[in-house]
C-alpha positions in Angstrom: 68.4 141.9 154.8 67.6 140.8 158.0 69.2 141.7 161.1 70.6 138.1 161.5 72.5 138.8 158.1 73.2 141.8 158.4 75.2 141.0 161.7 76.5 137.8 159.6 78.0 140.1 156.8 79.5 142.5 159.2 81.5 139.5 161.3 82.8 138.5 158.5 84.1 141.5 157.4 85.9 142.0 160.9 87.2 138.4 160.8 89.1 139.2 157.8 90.2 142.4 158.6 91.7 141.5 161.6 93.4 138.4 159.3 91.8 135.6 160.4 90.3 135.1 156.6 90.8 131.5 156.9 88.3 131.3 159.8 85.8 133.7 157.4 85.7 131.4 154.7 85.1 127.9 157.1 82.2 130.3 158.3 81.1 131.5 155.0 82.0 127.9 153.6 79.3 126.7 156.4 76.9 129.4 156.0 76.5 128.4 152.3 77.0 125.2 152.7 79.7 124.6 150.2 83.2 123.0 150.6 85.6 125.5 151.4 88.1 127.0 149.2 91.7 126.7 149.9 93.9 130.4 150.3 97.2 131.0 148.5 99.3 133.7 148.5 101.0 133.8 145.5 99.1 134.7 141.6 99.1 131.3 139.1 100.8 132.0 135.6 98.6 133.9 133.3 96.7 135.6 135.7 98.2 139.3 134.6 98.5 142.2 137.1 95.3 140.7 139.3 95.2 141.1 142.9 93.4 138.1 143.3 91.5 135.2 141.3 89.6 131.8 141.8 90.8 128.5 140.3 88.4 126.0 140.0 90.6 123.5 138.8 92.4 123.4 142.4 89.3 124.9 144.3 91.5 128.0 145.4 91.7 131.4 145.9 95.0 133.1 144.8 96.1 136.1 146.7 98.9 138.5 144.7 100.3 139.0 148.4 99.6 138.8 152.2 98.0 142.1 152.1 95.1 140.9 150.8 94.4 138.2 153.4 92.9 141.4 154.9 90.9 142.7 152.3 87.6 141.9 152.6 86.4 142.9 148.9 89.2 140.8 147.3 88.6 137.9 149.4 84.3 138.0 149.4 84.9 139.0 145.3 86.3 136.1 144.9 84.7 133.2 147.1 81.7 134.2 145.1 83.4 132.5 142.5 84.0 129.9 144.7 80.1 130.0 145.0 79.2 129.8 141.2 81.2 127.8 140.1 80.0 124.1 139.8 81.6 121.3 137.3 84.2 123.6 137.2 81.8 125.9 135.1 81.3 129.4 136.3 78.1 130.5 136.6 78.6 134.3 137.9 79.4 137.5 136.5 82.1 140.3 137.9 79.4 142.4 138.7 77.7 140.3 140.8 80.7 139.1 142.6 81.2 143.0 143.3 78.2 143.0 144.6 78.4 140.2 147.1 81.7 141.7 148.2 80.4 145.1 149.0 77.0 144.1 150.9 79.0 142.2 153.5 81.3 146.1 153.8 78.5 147.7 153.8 77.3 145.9 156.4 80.1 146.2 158.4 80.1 149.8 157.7 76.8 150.0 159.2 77.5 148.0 162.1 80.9 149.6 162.8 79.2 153.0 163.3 77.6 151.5 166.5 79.6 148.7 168.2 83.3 148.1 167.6 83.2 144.2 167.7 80.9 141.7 166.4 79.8 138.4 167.8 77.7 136.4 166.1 76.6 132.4 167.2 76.3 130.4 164.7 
């Protein structure tokens, strides 16, 4: 990873942390260059006791409460579904979208350890 990402994944982190994960996911949205998803507090029918899920249907990620606005692994976990899925076929795995959630915390782990905030021009 280069420096240049690894600074990427750590704003991101901080955006959402300090609940501004709306802003996060126009940025990601941009970075990846995908339309972004929509947030929604509130679980659709059928989704059991998760904390958080992406419907492809409605391009949106559902939230189980405000809380998780600012939790980074919930929100990353889930825009990469957002990422694989295409013709409302998913392509990735829960493994991977673990993954893609804790590289970004790990960066900002990392980061945190030796500057508080991070800017990053995109």
């Amino acid at each position: 990873m280069t420096s240049k990402d690894f600074q990427f994944k750590a704003q991101i982190v901080q955006l959402i942390i300090k609940n501004e994960a709306a802003e996060a996911i126009k940025i990601l949205s941009h970075h990846y260059n995908v339309d972004p998803p929509r947030l929604k507090v509130g679980m659709p029918k059928k989704s059991g006791r998760k904390v958080g899920c992406y419907v492809s249907k409605t391009i949106t990620i559902h939230l189980v409460d405000r809380e998780k606005l600012q939790d980074p692994f919930v929100i990353l976990h889930e825009f990469y579904h957002h990422l694989r899925t295409h013709g409302r076929e998913h392509l990735g795995t829960e493994k991977h979208a673990d993954r893609f959630a804790e590289e970004f915390i790990e960066a900002y782990q990392t980061f945190h350890k030796y500057s508080f905030d991070v800017s990053y021009n995109y």
